[in-house]
SEVEXLUM-465649 format. One line per field, with one value per residue (C-alpha): residue number from 1; x, y, z. Coordinates in nm, 3 decimals, decimal comma, always signed. Each point is the difference from the previous one (the first is absolute). Layout:
<sites>
n: [NUM  ...]
x: [X  ...]
y: [Y  ...]
z: [Z  ...]
</sites>
This chain:
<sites>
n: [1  2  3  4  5  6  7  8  9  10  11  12  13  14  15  16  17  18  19  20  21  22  23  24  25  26  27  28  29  30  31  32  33  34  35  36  37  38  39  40  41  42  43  44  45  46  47  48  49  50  51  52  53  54  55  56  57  58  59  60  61  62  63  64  65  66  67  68  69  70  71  72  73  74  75  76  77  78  79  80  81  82  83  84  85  86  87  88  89  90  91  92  93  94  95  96  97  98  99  100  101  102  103  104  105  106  107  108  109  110  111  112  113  114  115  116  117  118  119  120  121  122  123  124  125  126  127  128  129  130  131  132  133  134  135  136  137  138  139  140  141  142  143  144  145  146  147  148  149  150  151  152  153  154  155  156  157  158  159  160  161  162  163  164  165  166  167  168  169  170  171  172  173  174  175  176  177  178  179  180  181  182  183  184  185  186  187  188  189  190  191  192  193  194  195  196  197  198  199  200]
x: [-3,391  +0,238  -0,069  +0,150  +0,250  -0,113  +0,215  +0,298  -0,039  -0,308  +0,114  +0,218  -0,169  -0,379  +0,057  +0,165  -0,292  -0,191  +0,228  -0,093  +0,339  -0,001  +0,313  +0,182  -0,204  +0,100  +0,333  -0,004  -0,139  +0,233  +0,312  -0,201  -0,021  +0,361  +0,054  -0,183  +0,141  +0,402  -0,007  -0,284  -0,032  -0,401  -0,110  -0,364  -0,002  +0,220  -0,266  -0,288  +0,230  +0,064  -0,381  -0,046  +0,194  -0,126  -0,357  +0,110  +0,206  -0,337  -0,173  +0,275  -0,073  +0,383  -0,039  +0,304  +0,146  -0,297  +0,069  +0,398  -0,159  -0,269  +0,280  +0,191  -0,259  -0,085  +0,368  -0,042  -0,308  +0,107  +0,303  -0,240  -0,226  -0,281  -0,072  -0,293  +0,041  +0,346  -0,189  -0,255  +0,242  +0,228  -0,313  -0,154  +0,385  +0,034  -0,335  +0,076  +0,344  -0,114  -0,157  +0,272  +0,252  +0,260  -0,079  -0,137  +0,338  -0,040  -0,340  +0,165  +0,181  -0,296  -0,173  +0,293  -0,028  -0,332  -0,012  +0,293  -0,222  -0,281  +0,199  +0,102  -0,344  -0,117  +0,126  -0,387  +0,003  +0,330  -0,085  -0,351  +0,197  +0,221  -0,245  -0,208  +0,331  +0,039  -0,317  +0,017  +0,349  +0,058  +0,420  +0,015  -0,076  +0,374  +0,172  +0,291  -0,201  -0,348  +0,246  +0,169  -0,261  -0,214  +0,305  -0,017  -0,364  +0,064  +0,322  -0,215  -0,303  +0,253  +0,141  +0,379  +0,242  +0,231  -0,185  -0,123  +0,374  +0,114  -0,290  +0,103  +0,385  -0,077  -0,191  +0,289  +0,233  -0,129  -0,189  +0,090  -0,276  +0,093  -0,080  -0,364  -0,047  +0,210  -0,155  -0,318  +0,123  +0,151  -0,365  -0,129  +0,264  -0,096  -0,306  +0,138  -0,015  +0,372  +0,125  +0,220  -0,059  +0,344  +0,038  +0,322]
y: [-1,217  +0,271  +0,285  -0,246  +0,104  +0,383  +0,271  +0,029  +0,357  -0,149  -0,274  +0,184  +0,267  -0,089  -0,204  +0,277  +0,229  -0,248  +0,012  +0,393  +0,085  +0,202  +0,231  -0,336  -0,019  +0,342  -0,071  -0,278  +0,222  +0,241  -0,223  -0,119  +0,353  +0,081  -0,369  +0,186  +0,359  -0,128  -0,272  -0,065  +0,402  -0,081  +0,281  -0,046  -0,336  +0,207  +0,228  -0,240  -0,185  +0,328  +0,081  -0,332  +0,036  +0,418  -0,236  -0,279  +0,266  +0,206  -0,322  +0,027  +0,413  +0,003  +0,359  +0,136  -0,386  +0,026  +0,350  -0,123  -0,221  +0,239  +0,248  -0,184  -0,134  +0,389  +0,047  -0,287  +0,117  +0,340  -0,129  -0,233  +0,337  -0,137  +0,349  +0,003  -0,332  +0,149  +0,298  -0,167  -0,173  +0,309  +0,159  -0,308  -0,023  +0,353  +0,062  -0,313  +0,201  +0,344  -0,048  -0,210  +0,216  -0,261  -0,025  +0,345  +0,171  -0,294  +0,106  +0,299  -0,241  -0,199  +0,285  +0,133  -0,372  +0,005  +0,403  -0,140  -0,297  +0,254  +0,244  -0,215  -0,098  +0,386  +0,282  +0,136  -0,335  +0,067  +0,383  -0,125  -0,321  +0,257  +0,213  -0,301  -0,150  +0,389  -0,024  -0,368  +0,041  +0,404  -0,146  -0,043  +0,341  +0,115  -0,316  +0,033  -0,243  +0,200  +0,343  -0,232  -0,110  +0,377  +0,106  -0,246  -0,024  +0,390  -0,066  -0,236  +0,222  +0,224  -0,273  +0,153  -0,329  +0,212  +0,061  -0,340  -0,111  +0,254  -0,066  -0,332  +0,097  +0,168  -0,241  -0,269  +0,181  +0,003  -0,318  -0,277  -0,113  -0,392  -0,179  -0,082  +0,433  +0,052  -0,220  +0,145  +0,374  -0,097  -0,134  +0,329  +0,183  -0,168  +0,154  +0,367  +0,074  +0,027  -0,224  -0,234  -0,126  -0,022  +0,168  +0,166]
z: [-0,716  -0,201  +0,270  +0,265  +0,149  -0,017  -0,038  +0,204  +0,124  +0,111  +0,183  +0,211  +0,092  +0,058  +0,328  +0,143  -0,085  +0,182  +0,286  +0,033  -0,105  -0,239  +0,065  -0,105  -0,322  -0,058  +0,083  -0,290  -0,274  +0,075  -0,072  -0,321  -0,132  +0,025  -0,147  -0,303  +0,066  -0,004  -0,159  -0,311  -0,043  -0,010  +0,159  -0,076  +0,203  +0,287  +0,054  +0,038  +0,305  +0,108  +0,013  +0,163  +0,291  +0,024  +0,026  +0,268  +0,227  +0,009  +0,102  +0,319  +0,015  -0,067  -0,169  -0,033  -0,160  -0,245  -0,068  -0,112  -0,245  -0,129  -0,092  -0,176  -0,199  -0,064  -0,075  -0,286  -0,097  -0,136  -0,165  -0,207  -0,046  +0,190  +0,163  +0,132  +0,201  +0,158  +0,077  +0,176  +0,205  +0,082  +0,120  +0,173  +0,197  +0,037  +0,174  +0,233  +0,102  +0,039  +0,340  +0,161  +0,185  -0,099  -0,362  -0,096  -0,097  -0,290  -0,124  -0,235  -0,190  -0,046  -0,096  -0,193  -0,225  -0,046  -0,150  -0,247  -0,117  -0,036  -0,225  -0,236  -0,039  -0,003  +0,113  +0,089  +0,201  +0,182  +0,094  +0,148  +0,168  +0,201  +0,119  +0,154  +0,110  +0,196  +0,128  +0,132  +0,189  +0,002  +0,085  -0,345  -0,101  +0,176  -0,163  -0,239  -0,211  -0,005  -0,062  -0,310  -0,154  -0,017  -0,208  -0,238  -0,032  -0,053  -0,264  -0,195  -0,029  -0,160  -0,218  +0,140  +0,023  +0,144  +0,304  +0,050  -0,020  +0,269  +0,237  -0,014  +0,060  +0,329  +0,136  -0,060  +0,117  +0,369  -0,018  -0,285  -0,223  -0,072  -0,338  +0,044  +0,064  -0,287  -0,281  +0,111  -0,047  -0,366  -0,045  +0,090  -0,167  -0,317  -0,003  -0,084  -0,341  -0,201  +0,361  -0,077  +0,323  +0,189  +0,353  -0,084]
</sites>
């Protein structure tokens, strides 16, 4: 029979499913994914093992381990422009976070991610994404993040660059945006006419 043996993903890990253990399982996708993340560079596949284990560590109400997964297949998602699935997520995670006393001071970045992925889709989208982001956690209203993002929703409305650029300046200066924040505001930045779409 040619599907004998089956697959070898499934061999070792369906017996521990049946053992109820699916933290382990989790554990084992995990590695797989940054088999594909480091070394293949197929991100596509990472993000399926990386929604796999988000799925088994649920099945073990391991939240917050599901929730590490779930962002960074939100992370991947945007780079590879899939928007509205990151944005989803970023919500999904940031609404689990908000109410935890722990967690909550994370929520604004969540929020903060999910707004980007939203302006580069729209900017009508992004402007209507903060205010029910305000109104959901009213934290985020005072946030650096929320303060950033008004001004360049406001810069781009003006098509000014210039503004956007300095906006973005300020922020960095007190808290530094890393490289997935960055390619996201060049992606914005793109979007305003006569930009050539540096942050300079």
């Amino acid at each position: 029979d040619p599907s004998w043996p089956p697959p070898w993903s499934f061999v070792m890990i369906s017996p521990l499913l049946l053992q109820g253990r699916f933290t382990i399982a989790a554990k084992h996708h995990i590695s797989i994914a940054e088999i594909y993340e480091s070394e293949l560079v197929d991100i596509e596949k990472a993000i399926a093992h990386y929604e796999q284990a988000a799925d088994y560590y649920k099945g073990e109400e391991s939240n917050s381990s599901a929730n590490k997964c779930l962002l960074k297949v939100g992370a991947y998602c945007a780079q590879l422009e899939q928007y509205q699935k990151a944005i989803e997520i970023y919500e999904q995670v940031g609404a689990n976070t908000m109410d935890n006393p722990l967690l909550k001071y994370s929520a604004k970045e969540y929020f903060f991610k999910a707004s980007l992925c939203h302006f580069i889709v729209d900017e009508l989208n992004a402007k209507i994404a903060v205010e029910k982001y305000e109104e959901m956690f009213p934290a985020f209203s005072d946030s650096r993040e929320c303060k950033l993002l008004k001004k360049l929703l406001e810069a781009h409305e003006e098509q000014n660059s210039e503004a956007f650029t300095e906006a973005i300046k300020e922020f960095d200066s007190i808290s530094r945006l890393d490289q997935w924040h960055t390619t996201l505001l060049l992606r914005i930045k793109k979007t305003i006419q006569g930009d050539e779409g540096d942050l300079k």
